[in-house]
C-alpha positions as CSV (number, residue, x, y, z in Angstrom):
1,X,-21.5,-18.3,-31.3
2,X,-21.6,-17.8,-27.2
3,X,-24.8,-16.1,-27.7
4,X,-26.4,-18.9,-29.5
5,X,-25.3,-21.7,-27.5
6,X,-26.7,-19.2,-24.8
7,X,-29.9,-19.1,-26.3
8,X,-30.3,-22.5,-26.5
9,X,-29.2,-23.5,-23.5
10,X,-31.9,-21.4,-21.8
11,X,-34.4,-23.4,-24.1
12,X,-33.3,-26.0,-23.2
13,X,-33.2,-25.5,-19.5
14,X,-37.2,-24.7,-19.5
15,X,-38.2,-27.8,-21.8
16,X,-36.1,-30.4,-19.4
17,X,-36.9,-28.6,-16.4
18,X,-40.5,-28.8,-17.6
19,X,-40.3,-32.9,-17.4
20,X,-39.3,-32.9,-21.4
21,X,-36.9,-34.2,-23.4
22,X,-34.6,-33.1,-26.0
23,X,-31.9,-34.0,-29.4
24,X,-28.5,-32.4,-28.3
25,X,-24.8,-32.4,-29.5
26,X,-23.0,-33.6,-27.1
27,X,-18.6,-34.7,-27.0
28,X,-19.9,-37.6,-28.2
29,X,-22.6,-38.7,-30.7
30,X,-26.0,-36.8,-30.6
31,X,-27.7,-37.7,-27.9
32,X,-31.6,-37.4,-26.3
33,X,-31.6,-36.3,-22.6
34,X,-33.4,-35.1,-19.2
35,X,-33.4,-34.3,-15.9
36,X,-31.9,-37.5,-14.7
37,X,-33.9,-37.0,-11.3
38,X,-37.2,-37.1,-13.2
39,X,-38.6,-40.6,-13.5
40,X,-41.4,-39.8,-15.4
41,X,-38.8,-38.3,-18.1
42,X,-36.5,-41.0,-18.1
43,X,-39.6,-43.2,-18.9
44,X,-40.6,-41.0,-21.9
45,X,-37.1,-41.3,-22.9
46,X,-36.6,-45.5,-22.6
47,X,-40.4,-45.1,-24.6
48,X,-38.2,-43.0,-27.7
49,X,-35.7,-45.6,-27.6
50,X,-37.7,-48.6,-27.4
51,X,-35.1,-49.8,-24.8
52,X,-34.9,-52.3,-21.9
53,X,-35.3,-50.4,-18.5
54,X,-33.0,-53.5,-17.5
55,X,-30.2,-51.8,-19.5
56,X,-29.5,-48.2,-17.5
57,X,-28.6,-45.3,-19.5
58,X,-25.6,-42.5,-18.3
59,X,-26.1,-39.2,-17.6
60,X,-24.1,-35.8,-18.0
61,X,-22.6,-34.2,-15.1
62,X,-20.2,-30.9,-15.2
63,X,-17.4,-31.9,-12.3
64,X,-16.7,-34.6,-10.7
65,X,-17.7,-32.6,-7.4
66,X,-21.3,-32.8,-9.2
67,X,-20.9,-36.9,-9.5
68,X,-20.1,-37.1,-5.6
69,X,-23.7,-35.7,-4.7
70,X,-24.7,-38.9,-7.0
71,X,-22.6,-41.8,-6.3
72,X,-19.9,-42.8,-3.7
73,X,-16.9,-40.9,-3.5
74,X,-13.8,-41.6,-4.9
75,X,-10.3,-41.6,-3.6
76,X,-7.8,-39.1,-4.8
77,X,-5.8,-41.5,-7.4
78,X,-9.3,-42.5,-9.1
79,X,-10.5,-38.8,-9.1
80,X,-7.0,-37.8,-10.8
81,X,-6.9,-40.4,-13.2
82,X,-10.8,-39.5,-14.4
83,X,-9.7,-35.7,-14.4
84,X,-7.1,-36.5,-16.6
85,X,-9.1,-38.8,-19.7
86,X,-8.3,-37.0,-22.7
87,X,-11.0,-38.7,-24.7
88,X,-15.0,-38.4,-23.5
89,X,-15.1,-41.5,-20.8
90,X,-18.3,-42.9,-18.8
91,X,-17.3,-44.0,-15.6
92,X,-19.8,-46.4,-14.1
93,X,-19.8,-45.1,-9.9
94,X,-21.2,-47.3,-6.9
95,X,-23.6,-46.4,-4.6
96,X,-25.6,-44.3,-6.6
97,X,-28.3,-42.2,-5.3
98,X,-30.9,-38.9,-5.6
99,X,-31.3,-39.8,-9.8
100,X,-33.9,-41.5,-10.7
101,X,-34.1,-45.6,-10.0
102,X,-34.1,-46.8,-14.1
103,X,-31.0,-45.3,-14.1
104,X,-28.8,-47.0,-11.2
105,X,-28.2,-51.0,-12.3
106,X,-29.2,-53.7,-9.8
107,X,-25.9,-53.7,-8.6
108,X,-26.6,-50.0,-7.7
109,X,-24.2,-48.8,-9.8
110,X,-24.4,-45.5,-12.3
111,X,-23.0,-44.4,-14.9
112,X,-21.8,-40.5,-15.3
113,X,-19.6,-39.1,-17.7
114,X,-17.9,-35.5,-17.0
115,X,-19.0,-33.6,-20.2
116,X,-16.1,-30.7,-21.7
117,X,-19.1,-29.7,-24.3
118,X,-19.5,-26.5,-24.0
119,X,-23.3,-26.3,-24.2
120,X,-24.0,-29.3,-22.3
121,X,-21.9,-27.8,-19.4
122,X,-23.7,-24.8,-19.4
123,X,-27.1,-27.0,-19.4
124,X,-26.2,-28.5,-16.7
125,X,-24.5,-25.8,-14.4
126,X,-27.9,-24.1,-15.1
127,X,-30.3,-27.0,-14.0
128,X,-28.0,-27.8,-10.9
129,X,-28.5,-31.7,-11.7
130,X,-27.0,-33.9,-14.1
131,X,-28.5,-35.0,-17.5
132,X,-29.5,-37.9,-19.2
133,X,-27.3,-38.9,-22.3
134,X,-28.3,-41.6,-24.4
135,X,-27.4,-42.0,-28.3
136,X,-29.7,-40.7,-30.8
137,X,-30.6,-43.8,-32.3
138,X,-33.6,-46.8,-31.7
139,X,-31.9,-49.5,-29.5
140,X,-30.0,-52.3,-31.2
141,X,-29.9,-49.5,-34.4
142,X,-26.7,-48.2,-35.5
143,X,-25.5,-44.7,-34.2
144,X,-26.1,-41.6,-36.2
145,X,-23.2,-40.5,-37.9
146,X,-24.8,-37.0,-38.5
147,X,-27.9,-35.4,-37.9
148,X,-29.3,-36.2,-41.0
149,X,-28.9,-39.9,-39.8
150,X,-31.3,-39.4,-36.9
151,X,-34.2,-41.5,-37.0
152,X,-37.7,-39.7,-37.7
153,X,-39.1,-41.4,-35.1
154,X,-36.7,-39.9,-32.2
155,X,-37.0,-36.5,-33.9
156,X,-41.1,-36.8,-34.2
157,X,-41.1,-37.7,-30.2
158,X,-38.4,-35.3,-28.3
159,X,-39.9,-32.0,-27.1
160,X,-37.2,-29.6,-28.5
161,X,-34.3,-30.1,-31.2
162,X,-31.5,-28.2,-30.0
163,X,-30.4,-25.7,-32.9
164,X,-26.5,-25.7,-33.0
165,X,-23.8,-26.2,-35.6
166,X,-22.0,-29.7,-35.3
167,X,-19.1,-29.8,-37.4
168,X,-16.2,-31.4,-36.4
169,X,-18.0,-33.0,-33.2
170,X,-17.0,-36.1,-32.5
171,X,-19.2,-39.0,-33.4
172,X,-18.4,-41.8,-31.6
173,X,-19.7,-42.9,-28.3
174,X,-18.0,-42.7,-24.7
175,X,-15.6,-45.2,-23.7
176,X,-17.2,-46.9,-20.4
177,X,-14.9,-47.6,-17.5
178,X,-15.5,-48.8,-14.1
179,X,-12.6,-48.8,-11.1
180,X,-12.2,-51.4,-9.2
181,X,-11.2,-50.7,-5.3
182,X,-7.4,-50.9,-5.5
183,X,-7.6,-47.7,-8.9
184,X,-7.3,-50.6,-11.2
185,X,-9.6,-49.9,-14.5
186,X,-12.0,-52.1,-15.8
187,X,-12.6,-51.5,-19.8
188,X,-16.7,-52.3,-20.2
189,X,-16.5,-50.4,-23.6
């Protein structure tokens, strides 16, 4: 299987460096992403979703060294307690900066989670920015459970399906965390 997530990883490195967007497993639900430093993109992908630019969306990152070239950095306690989640957790960082605007709240806040999937961790390590990662479904419609679930609307408007195997993933979204300044979490989700 290397060489197939290989191979698709590199497919999906020229569509989303390209501007497009694509359907991906990631630890969590399936997901439709970008580059998160490409307005235009993340505009195309708010379209597919028929979502609120008032409600941001998180993105993919590989490290947590990768989140502090995006958002403030955090003290040592915070960075071990986000190092040590054992279940996929988006962490919503202040002072967010160099992604693009519809994706940092009015508060300037952002959300990044640190992804352990395989192929999205390769995705990213390749395009040297983090990705979008919003669920596969049409806002305010349940996740998809499966593939099969997937809306044919999302799947008629992405650029490229990634082609992978997906037993076993998990299928339920990130929890959503934010730290206050004293390492105290906040649950959002």
């Amino acid at each position: 299987m290397p060489k197939l997530i290989d191979k698709e990883v590199e497919k999906s490195f020229r569509i989303i460096n390209d501007g497009g967007i694509i359907l991906y497993p990631t630890d969590t639900t399936w997901g439709i992403g970008c580059d998160a430093t490409k307005t235009v993109s993340v505009e195309k992908l708010f379209n597919i979703k028929k979502r609120s630019m008032e409600k941001p969306m998180l993105s993919l990152v590989s490290s947590i060294e990768m989140v502090e070239n995006y958002a403030e950095k955090q003290n040592d306690k915070i960075i071990s307690i986000i190092k040590n989640f054992k279940k996929p957790t988006t962490v919503i960082f202040s002072n967010a900066k160099k992604i693009s605007p519809l994706l940092i709240s009015k508060n300037n806040d952002a959300g990044f989670r640190i992804t352990k999937n395989i192929f999205c961790k390769k995705l990213i390590n390749l395009l040297c920015k983090p990705i979008v990662s919003t669920s596969a479904n049409i806002s305010n419609k349940p996740f998809p459970q499966s593939f099969a679930e997937i809306d044919n609307q999302i799947l008629l408007q992405v650029d490229y399906v990634v082609n992978l195997p997906v037993k076993n993933w998990n299928i339920t979204p990130s929890s959503i965390v934010k730290f206050k300044k004293n390492g105290e979490i906040l649950n959002i989700r």
